[in-house]
DRENNUVEX-779128 format. One record per residue (C-alpha): residue in three letters; x, y, z. Coordinates in steps of 0.1 Angstrom, whole numbers, padded with zeros to 4 digits, always signed. Layout:
N
alaXYZ/...
//
This chain:
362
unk-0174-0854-0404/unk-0196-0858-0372/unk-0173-0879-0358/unk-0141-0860-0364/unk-0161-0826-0342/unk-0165-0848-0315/unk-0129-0864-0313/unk-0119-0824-0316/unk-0144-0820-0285/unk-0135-0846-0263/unk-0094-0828-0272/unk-0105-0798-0267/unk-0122-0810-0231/unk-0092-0831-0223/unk-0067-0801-0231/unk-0086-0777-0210/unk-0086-0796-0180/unk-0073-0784-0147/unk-0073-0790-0109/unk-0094-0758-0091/unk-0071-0738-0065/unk-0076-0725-0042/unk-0070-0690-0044/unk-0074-0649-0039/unk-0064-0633-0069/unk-0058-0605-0051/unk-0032-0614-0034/unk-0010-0624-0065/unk+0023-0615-0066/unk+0029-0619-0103/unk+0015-0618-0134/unk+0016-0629-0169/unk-0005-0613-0199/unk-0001-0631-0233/unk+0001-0604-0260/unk+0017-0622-0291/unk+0001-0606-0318/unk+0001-0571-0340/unk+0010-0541-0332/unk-0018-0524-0327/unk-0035-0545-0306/unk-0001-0542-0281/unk-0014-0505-0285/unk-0045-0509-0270/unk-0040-0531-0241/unk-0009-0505-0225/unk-0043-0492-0202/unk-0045-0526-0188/unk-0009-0526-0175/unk-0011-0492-0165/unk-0040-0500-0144/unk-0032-0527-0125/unk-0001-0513-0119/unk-0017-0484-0104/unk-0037-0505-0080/unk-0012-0530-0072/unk+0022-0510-0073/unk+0040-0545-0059/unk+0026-0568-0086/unk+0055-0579-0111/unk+0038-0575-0152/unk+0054-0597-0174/unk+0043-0598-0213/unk+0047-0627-0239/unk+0048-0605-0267/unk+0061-0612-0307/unk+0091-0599-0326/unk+0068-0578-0344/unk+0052-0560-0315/unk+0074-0564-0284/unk+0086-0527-0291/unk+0052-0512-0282/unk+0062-0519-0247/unk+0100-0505-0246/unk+0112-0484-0215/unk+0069-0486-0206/unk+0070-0483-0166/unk+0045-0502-0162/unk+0061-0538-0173/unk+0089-0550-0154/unk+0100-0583-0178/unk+0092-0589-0221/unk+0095-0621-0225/unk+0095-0627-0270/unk+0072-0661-0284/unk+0067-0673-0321/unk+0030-0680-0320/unk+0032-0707-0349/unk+0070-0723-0338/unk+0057-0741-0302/unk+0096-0760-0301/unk+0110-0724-0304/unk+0091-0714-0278/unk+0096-0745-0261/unk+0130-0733-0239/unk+0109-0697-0228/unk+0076-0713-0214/unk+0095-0737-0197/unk+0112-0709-0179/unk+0081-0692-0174/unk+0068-0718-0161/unk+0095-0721-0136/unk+0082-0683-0123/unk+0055-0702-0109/unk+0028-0674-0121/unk+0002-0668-0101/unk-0018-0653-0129/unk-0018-0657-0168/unk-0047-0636-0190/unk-0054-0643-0222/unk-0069-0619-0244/unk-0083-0641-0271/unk-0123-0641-0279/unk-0120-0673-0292/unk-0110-0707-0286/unk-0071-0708-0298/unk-0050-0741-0294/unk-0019-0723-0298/unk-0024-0706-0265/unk-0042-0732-0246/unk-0011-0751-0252/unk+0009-0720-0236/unk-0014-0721-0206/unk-0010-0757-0201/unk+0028-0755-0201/unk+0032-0722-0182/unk+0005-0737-0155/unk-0002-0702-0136/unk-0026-0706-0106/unk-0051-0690-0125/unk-0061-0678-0163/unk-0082-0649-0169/unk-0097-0642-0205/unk-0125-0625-0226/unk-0162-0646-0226/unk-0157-0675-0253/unk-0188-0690-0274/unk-0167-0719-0273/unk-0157-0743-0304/unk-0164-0778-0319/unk-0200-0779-0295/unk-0179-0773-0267/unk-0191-0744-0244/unk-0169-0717-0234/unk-0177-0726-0197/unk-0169-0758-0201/unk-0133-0751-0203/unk-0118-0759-0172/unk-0086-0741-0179/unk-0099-0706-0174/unk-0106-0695-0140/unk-0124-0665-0148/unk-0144-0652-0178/unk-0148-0616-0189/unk-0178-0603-0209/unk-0175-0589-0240/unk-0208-0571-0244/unk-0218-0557-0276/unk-0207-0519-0286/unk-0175-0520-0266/unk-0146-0511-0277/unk-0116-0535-0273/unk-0097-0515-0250/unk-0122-0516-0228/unk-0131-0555-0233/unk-0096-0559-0222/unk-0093-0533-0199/unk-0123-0558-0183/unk-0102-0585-0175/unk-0087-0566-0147/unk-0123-0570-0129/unk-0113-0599-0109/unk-0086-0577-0092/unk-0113-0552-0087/unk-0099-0526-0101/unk-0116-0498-0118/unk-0098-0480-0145/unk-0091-0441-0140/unk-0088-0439-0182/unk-0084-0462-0207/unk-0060-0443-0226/unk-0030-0454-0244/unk+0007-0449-0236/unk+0032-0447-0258/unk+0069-0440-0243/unk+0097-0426-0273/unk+0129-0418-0264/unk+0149-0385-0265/unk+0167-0393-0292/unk+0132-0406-0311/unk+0115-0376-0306/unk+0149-0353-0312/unk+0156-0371-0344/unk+0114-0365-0355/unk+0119-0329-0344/unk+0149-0323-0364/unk+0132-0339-0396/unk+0103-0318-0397/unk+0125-0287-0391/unk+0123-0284-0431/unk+0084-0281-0430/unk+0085-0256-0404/unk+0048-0237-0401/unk+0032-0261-0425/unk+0005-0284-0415/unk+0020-0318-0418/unk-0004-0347-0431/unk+0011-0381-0429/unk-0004-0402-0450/unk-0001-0445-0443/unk-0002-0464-0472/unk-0001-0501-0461/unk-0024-0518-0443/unk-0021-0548-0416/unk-0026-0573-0447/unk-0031-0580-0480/unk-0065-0559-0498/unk-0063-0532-0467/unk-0043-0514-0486/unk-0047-0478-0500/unk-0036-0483-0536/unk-0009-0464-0556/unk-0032-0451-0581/unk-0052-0432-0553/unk-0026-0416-0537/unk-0018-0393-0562/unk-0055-0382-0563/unk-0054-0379-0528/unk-0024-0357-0523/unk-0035-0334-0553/unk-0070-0328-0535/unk-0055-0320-0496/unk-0034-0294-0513/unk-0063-0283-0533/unk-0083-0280-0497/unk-0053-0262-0481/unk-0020-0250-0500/unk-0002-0244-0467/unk+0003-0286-0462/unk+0033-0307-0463/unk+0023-0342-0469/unk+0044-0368-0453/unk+0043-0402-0464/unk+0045-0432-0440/unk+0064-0466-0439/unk+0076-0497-0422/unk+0111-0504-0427/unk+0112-0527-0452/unk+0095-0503-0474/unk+0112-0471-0473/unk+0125-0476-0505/unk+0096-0481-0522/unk+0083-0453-0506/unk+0109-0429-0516/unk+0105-0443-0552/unk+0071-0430-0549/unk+0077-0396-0536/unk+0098-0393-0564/unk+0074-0403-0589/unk+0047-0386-0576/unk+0073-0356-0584/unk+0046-0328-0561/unk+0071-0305-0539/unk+0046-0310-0512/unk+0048-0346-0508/unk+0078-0361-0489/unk+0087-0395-0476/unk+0094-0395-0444/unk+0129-0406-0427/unk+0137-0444-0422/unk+0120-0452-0389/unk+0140-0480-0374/unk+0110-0497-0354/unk+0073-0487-0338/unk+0083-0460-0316/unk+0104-0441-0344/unk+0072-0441-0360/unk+0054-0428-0330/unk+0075-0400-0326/unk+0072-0387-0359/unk+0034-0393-0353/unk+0032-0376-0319/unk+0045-0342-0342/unk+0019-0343-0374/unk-0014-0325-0376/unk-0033-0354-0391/unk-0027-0387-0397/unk-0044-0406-0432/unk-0048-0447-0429/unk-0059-0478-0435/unk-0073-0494-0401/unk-0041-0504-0387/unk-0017-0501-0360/unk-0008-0464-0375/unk-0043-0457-0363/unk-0039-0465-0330/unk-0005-0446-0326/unk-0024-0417-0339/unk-0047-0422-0312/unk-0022-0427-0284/unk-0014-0392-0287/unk-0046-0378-0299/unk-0037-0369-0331/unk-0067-0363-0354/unk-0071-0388-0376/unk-0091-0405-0409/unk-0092-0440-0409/unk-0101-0462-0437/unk-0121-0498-0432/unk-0142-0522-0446/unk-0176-0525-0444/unk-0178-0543-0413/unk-0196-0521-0387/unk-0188-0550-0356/unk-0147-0550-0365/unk-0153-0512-0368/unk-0164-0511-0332/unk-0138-0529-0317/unk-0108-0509-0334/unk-0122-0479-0345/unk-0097-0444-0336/unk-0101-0432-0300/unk-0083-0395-0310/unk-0109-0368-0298/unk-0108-0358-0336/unk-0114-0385-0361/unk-0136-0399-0391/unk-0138-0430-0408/unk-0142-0437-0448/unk-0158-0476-0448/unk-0149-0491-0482/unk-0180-0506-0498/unk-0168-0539-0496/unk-0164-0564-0464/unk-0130-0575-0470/unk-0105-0552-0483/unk-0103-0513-0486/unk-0101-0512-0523/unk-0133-0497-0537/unk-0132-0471-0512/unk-0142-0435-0520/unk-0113-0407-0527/unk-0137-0378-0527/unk-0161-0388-0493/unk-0120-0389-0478/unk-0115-0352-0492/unk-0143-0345-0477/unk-0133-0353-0442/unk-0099-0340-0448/unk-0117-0304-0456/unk-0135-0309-0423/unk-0106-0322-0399/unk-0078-0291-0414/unk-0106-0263-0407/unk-0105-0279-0370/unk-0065-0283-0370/unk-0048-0259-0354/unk-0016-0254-0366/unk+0005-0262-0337/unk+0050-0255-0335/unk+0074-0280-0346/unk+0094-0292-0321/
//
């Protein structure tokens, strides 16, 4: 076993092996961030385009994003090229980071904590001048400064939150964020088609509530929702309760409305992708969910909201909800969401609709 960690080390060394070269990061023309992954965490790095932007106006952003998350980023003035990878199909991706490579980047960043062959294999095909990424321990006994691949390190220091980790890899440009806030841009026709929807509900204060969760045991389950609905009306008659879905699952969801059979619960329209969602987001009163990407759309436009998470206080810290209003239900166990309480939610749902203002429907 010894043997096969140090055959993965002296890899892992060989992989990570690079040339220096010279040169100012400040003066790059180009850039390249590598964001192939959920949705939410797309969510949270928009400050980091935003920001460089702002201090380099003549930089050119490109993203490597995934099928699932590239529309986070739509009509978003701040990236000029979306470029789409696989993560786990490198021959799929084969065609596009050859072509990136041809761009000749002068930057790539890579916001991975960890050591991750799949995108040390990017970096070596893409070859930018130089790679920026969040501090690494490192992996197989290998330190993280002993891969010669990244160019520059940022710290992740205890307590942050990630979208100020990531907002840190922007230090080597030197610039200084104004706000780490998240963007979000819907179209007309989103937020028309959201406004028109909620017409029906007109003076109510309109709960969504998320059901599913970013996998498998962060879920809230069936069973609880109808105890959950029953008590926010209990709190407050004047509610319309409006349950959330993907795509794939608005079926399912408008089974359940139906069965839950309570005038005040609704399933929402068919949102076509991410920023149908937001729209319909950007118009509730309060947002209900699992710690998921809902959560940070919720937060995007500061839309109070009650998270649910699992007992992991260090996980909770890097994606807890940055909306102004907002409380967290932690399930008692580590890994899932299953055991967590109904009543201690109810309880923060009385607290958050006394501070609601009941706002117009657009």
């Amino acid at each position: 076993m010894e043997s096969v960690t140090r055959l993965k080390a002296f890899l892992l060394k060989l992989l990570t092996s690079k040339k220096t070269i010279k040169f100012d990061i400040k003066n790059a023309k180009n850039i390249l961030f590598l964001r192939y992954d959920r949705i939410g965490d797309m969510v949270i790095t928009t400050p980091v385009f935003r920001e460089l932007k702002l201090k380099y106006p003549e930089i050119k952003i490109s993203v490597l994003a995934s099928t699932i998350n590239q529309n986070v980023i739509h009509k978003n003035p701040y990236v000029d090229k979306v470029y789409i990878n696989y993560k786990n199909n490198l021959f799929r991706d084969l065609p596009t980071l050859v072509k990136l490579r041809n761009k000749k980047y002068d930057v790539c960043v890579e916001f991975d904590h960890s050591v991750v062959p799949h995108s040390i294999a990017r970096l070596r095909i893409i070859n930018p001048k130089k790679v920026i990424s969040v501090y690494k321990e490192g992996r197989y006994g290998v330190k993280g400064n002993e891969l010669k691949l990244y160019d520059y390190y940022t710290e992740k220091s205890k307590g942050l939150h990630f979208q100020d980790v990531w907002l840190n890899t922007l230090s080597p440009f030197e610039v200084n964020p104004k706000s780490n806030k998240y963007e979000l841009y819907c179209t007309e026709q989103q937020k028309e088609k959201a406004g028109d929807y909620l017409l029906t509900f007109k003076q109510k204060i309109l709960v969504g509530i998320n059901i599913e969760g970013a996998v498998k045991g962060k879920q809230i389950e069936s069973n609880k929702i109808e105890e959950i609905c029953r008590g926010i009306y209990h709190i407050n008659s004047d509610v319309q309760i409006i349950l959330l879905s993907s795509p794939e699952k608005y079926k399912s969801m408008m089974q359940l409305s139906q069965k839950l059979n309570l005038f005040y619960v609704d399933s929402s329209y068919k949102t076509e992708s991410i920023l149908d969602a937001a729209a319909l987001i950007e118009k509730l009163h309060l947002i209900i969910s699992p710690d998921t990407s809902i959560v940070h759309l919720a937060s995007a436009f500061d839309i109070p909201v009650i998270s649910i998470h699992e007992n992991n206080q260090d996980s909770y810290q890097l994606f807890a909800p940055t909306s102004e209003i907002n409380r967290t239900v932690f399930a008692n166990s580590q890994k899932g969401i299953t055991d967590f309480s109904v009543p201690f939610l109810l309880k923060y749902c009385g607290e958050l609709l006394r501070l609601i203002n009941k706002k117009p429907n657009n």
